[in-house]
MDTraj code that builds the backbone (N, CA, C; nanometers):
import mdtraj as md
import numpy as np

residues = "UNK UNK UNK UNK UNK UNK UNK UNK UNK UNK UNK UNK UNK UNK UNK UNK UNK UNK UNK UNK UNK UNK UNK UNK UNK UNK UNK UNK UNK UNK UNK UNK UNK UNK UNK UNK UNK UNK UNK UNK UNK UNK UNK UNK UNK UNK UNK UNK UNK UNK UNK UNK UNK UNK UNK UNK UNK".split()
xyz = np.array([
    [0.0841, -0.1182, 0.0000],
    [0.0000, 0.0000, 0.0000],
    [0.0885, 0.1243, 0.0000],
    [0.0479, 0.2146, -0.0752],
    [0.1200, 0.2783, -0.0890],
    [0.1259, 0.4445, 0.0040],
    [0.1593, 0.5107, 0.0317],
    [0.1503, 0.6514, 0.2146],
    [0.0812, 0.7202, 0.1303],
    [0.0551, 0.8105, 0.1525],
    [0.0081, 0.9354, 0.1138],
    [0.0876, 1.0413, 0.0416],
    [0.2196, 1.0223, 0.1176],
    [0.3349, 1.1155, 0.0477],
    [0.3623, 1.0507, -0.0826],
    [0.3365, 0.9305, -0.1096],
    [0.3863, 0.8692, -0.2178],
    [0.2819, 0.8755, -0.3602],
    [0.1353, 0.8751, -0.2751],
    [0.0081, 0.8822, -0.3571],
    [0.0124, 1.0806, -0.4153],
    [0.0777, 1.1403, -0.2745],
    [0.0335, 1.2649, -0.3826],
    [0.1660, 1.2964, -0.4689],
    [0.3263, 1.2705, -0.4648],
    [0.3985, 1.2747, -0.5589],
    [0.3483, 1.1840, -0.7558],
    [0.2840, 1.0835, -0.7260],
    [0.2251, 1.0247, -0.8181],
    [0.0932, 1.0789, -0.8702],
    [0.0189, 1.1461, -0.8010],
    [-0.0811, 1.2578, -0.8307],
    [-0.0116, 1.3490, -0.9533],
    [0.0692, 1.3826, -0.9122],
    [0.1369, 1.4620, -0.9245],
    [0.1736, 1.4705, -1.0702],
    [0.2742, 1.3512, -1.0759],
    [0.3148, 1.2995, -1.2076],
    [0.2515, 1.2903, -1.2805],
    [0.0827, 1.2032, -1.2388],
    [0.0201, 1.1830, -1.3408],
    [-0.0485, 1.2648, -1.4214],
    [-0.0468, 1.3785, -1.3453],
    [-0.0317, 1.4761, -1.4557],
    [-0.0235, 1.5608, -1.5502],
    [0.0985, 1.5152, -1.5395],
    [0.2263, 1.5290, -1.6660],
    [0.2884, 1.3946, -1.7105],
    [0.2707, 1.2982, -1.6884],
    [0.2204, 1.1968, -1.8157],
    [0.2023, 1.0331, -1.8207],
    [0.1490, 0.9661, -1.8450],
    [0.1071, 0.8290, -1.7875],
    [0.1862, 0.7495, -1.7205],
    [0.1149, 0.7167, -1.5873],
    [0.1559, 0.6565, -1.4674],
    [0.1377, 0.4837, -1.5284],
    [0.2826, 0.4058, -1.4812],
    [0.2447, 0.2934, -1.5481],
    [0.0902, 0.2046, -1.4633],
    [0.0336, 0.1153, -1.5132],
    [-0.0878, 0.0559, -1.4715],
    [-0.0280, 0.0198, -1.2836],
    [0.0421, -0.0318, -1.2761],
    [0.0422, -0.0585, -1.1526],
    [0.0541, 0.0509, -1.0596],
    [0.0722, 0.1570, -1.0749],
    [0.1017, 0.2828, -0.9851],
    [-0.0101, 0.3225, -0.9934],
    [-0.1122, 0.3716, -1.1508],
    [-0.2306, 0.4006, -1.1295],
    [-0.3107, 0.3209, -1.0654],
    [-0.3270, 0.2167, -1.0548],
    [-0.3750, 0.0619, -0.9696],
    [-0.3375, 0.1456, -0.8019],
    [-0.2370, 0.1456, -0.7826],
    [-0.1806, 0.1815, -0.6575],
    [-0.2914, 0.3144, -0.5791],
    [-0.3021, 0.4021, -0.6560],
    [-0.3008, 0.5394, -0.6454],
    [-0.4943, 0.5136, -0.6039],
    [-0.5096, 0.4522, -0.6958],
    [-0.6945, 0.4333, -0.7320],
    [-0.7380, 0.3850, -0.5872],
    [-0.6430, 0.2947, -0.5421],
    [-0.6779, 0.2011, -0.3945],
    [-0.7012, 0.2786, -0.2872],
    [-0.5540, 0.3982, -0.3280],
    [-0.5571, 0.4426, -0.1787],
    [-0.6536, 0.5416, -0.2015],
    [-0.6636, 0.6307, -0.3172],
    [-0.7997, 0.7314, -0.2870],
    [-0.8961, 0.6941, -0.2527],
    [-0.9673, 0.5793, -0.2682],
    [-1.0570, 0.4895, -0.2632],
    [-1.0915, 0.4990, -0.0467],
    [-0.9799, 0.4863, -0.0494],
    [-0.9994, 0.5075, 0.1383],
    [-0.9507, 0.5724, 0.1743],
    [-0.8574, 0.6783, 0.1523],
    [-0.8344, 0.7777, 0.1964],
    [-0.8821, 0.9302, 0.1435],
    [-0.9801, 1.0145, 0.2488],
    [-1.0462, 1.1206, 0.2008],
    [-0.9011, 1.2473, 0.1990],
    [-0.8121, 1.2468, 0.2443],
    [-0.7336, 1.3381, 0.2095],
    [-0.6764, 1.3409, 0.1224],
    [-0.6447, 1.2220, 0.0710],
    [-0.5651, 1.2469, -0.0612],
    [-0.6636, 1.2298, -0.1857],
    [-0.7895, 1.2157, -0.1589],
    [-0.9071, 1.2847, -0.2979],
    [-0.8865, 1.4177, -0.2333],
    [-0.9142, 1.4669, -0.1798],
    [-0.8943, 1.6230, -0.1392],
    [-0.7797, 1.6832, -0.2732],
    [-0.7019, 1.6604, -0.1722],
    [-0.5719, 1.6675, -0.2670],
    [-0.5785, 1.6223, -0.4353],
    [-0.5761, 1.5192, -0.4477],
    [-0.6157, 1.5299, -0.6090],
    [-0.7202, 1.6127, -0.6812],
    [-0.7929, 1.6490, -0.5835],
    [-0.9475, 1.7232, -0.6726],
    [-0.8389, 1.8509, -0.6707],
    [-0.7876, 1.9146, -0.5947],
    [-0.6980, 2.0398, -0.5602],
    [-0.6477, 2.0756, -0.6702],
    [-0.5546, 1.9624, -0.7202],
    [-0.4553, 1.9606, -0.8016],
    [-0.5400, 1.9600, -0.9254],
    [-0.6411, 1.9131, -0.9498],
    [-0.7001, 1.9081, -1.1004],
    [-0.7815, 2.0716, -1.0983],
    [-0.8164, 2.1157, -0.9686],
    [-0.8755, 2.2181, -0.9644],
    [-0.7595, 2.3410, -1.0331],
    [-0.6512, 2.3313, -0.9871],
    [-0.5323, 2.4018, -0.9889],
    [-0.4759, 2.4127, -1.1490],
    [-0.4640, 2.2778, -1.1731],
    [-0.4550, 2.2387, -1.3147],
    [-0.5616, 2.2877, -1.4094],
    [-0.6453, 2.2637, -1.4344],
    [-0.7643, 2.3835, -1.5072],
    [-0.7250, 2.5187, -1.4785],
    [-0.7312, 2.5890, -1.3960],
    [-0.7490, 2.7049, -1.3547],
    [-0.6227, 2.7872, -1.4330],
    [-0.4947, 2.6854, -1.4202],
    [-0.3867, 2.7263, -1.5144],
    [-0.4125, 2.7549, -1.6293],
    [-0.4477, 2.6334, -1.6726],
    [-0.4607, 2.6588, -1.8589],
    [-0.5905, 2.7518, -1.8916],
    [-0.6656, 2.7942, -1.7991],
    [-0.7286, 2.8987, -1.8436],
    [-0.6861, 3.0621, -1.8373],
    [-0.5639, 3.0286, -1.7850],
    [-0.4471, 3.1669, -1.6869],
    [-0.3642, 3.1793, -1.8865],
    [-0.4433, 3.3489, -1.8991],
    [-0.3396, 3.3589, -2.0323],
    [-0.2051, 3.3957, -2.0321],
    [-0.1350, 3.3443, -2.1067],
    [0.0564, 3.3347, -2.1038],
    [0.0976, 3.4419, -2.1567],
    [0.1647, 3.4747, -2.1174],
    [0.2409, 3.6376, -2.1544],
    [0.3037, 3.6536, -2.2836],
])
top = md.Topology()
chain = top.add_chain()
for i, resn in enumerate(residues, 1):
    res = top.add_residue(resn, chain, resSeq=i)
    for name in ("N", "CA", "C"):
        top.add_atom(name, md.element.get_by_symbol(name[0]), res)
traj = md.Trajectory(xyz[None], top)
């Protein structure tokens, strides 16, 4: 099973670009029971949108 520190560095990654099946496997489990790190991923996708709608100089 994989911590939390490990689920949100792989959050993380994924991204920026495909997590192999077993890590996404990994990642799916622990959000699955852990409400902080969906927190955290919704964050990060929230964050992620919000960018690409942020116009570039």
């Amino acid at each position: 099973m994989k911590t939390c520190k490990e689920v949100h560095r792989l959050v993380i990654e994924g991204q920026d670009r495909t997590l192999p099946l077993s890590h996404r496997i990994a990642v799916r489990l622990h959000l699955m029971m852990c409400s902080a790190c969906r927190r955290f991923e919704a964050q990060m996708n929230l964050l992620r949108q919000a960018l690409r709608r942020f116009p570039g100089d």
